[in-house]
N, C-alpha and C positions, 0 to 999 in steps of 0.2 A: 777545127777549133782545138786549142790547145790547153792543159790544163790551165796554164796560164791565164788564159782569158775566159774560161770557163767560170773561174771565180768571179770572174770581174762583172759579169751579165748573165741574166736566163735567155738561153736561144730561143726558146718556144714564147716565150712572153714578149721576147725582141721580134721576132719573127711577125708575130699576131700584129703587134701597134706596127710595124714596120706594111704590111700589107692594108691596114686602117686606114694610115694617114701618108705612107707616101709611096704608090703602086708605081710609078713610075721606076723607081731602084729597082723593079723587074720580080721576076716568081722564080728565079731559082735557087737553089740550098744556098744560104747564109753562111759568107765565107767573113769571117773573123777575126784581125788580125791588132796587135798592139804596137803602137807608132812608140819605138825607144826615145830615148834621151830626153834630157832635161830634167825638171826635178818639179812641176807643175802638176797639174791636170793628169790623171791618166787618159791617152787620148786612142782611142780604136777605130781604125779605118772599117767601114763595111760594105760587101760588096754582093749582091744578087745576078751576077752577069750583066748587067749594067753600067749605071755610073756607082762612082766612090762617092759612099756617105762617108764624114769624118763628125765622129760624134766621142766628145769632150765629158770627163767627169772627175770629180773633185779626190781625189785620197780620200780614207780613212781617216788619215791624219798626214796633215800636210806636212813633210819634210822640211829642211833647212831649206833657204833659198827657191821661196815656194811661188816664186814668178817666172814670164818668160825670158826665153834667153830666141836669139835671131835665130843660131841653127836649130834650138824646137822650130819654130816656128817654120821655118826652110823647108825642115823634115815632114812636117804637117800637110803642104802647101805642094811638095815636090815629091811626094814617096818613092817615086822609081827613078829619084837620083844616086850617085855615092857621093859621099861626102868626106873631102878632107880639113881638119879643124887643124889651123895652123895654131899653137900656142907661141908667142913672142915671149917664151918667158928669159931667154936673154938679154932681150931690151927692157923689161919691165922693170920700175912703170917710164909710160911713156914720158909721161908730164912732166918729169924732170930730166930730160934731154934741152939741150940746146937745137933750136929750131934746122939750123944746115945740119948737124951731124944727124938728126932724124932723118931727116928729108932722105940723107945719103943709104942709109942705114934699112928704112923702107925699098927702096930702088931699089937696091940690091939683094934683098931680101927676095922681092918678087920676082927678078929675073933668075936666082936659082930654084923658086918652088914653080914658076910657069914651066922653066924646060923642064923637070920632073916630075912632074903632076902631068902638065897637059890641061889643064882644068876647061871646061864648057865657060865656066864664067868663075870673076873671084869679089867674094862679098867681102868687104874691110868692117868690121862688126867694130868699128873702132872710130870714135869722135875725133879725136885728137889727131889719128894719122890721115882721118878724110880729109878732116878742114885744112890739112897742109898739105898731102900729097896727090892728092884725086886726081889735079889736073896733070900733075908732072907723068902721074901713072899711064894714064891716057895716051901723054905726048910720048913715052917712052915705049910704050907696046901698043900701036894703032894697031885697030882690027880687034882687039881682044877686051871684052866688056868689062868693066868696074863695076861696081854698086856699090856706094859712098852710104855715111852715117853721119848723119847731119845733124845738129839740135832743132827738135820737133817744135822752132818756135810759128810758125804758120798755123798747125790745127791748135799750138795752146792759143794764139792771139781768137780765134774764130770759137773755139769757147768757155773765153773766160767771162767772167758774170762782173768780176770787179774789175776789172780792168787790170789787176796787178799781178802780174805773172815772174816766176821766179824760174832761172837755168840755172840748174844747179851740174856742175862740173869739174873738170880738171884742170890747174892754170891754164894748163897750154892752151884750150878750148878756150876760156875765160877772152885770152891776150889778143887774139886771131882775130884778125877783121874779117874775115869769113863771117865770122857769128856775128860782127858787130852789123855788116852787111844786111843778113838774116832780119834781123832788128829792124834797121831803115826799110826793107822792103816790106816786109810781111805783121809786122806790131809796131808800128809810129804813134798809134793809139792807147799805145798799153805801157804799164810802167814796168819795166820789166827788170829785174835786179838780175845782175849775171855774178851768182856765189863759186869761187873757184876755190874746191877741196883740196889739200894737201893729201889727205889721208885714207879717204873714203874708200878709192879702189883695191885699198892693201887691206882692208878691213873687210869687203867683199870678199877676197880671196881668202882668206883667213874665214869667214863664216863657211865657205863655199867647202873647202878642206877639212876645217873639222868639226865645221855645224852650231860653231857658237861665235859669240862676239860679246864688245862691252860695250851695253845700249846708253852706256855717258858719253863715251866718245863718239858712237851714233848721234846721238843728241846735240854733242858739240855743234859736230860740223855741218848740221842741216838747218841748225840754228840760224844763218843768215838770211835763211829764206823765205819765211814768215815777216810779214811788213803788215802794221795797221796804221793806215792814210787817212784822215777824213772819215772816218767811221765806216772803211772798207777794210777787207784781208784779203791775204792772197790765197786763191782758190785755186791755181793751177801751179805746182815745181815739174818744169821737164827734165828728166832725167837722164843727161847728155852724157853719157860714159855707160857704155855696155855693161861694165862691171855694177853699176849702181843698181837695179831691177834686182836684181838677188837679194838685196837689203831689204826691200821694200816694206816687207813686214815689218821689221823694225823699227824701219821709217814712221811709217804709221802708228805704229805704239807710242816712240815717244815726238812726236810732233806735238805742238803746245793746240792745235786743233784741224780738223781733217781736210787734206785737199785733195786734187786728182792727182796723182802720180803718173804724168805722160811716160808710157814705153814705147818707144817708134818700133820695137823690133818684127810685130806684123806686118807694116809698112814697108818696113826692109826687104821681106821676103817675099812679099807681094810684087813688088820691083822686079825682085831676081828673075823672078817667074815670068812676069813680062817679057825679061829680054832672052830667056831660052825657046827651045820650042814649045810651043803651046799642046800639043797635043801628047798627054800621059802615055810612058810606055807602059805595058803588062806590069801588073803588081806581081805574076808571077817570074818577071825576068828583070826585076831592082836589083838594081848596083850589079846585073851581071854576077852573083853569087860573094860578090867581094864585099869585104865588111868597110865601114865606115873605121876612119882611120885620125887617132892624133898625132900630129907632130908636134915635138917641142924642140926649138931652135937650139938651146941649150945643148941635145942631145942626150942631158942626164935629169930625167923625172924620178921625184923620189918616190915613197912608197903611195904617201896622200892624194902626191899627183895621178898616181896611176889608178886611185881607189876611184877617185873621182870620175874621171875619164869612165872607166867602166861603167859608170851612176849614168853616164849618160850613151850608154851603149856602142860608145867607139873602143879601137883596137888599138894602143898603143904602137908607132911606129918605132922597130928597131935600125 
């Protein structure tokens, strides 16, 4: 155990309830460790020479952007992986590309970080680039796993209460018959408003960097999403843009009354897991010693970018 998590828990008191209620996790010394990145939950893997418990606990006080993000959750889900977090901050934001020069712009993106990476598998944490390029990905690197981001309209249709469900996203998501698709197959029963932000994911980034934002323009542009029908409201907005979960408190604050904020990003990662191998390597032999790594496409991150990055426990790539 490390000072670090020393603070975080009493071993003898963990120890005791851990032997109570679940013997199973084994009788040997309580090894302790703290899952980086993200800016949510403090999350501690534990381990008795048995299986890995992952047990979840709130901050003191919850920092900026006090929700999931896909690679916590990756990281959660995967511990004895490495992980490289592509940033596209050359292309950002997506939503205002034109459809073929994305397309192109992805492609070739991934055929230069596949042959340099190598990766086991590649998670697109990104709505916009799934719902246009997943297939072309596929068709362009057979053999080598995707794992797409899709808007979460399936589990909203299955429980919403009023029927009236709101996607709340990026035009390009908005435009994409992918999503309209989405709709026809899995919510034909549900009224489902699809609100395409201009602005929302530049304002993520901006809370995400230096921890504040202006909760009017929050307000603005969430605004469409709220619908009262027949003396129903809308009780579910999915939150189709990775960047948007970082808002979410926000969101919550000034929404005109409370919904569920769908995050698919556990979802995500659950996916990912499925198509690696199933069986965990040693928690004492993750990542192979090698740290978790960002890239930003750009090649020049400035000082905020880099502050960030470390907030989530990765190594800036030179």
């Amino acid at each position: 155990m490390t000072s670090e998590t020393a603070s975080l828990v009493d071993p003898e008191r963990l120890t005791a309830w851990l032997d109570a209620h679940i013997p199973a996790l084994g009788e040997g010394p309580l090894v302790i460790r703290k899952i980086h990145g993200g800016t949510s939950n403090i999350i501690l893997s534990l381990n008795r020479g048995g299986e890995t418990l992952i047990l979840r606990r709130p901050p003191a006080v919850p920092p900026p952007g006090s929700e999931r993000s896909v690679l916590r959750e990756a990281r959660v889900l995967m511990p004895d992986r490495r992980f490289v977090y592509v940033a596209d901050d050359a292309g950002f934001p997506y939503g205002a590309w034109e459809e073929p020069a994305l397309r192109a712009h992805i492609l070739d993106l991934f055929a230069s970080l596949l042959e340099r990476y190598r990766p086991e598998i590649s998670v697109i944490a990104c709505n916009t680039a799934s719902t246009l390029v997943i297939d072309d990905l596929r068709l362009r690197f057979p053999g080598h796993p995707f794992v797409g981001t899709v808007p979460a309209i399936k589990p909203a249709a299955e429980r919403t209460r009023s029927g009236l469900v709101s996607v709340l996203a990026t035009p390009g998501t908005v435009k994409r018959q992918y999503t309209r698709d989405l709709i026809h197959q899995w919510a034909s029963k549900c009224h489902v408003r699809l609100v395409g932000s201009e602005r929302l994911a530049s304002l993520a980034e901006l809370y995400m960097r230096d921890g504040f934002v202006d909760e009017e323009q929050v307000k603005a542009e969430i605004a469409p999403c709220f619908v009262e029908q027949d003396g129903k409201r809308t009780d579910i907005v999915v939150l189709a843009c990775t960047h948007y979960p970082f808002l979410a408190n926000r969101m919550r604050k000034t929404a005109p009354w409370p919904v569920d904020w769908l995050d698919p990003a556990e979802a995500i990662a659950r996916r990912a897991l499925s198509l690696v191998d199933g069986r965990p390597r040693p928690l004492e032999s993750a990542n192979g010693g090698e740290p978790d790594i960002a890239v930003f496409t750009s090649g020049k991150p400035d000082f905020a970018a880099r502050r960030l990055m470390q907030g989530f426990g990765l190594t800036v790539a030179v």
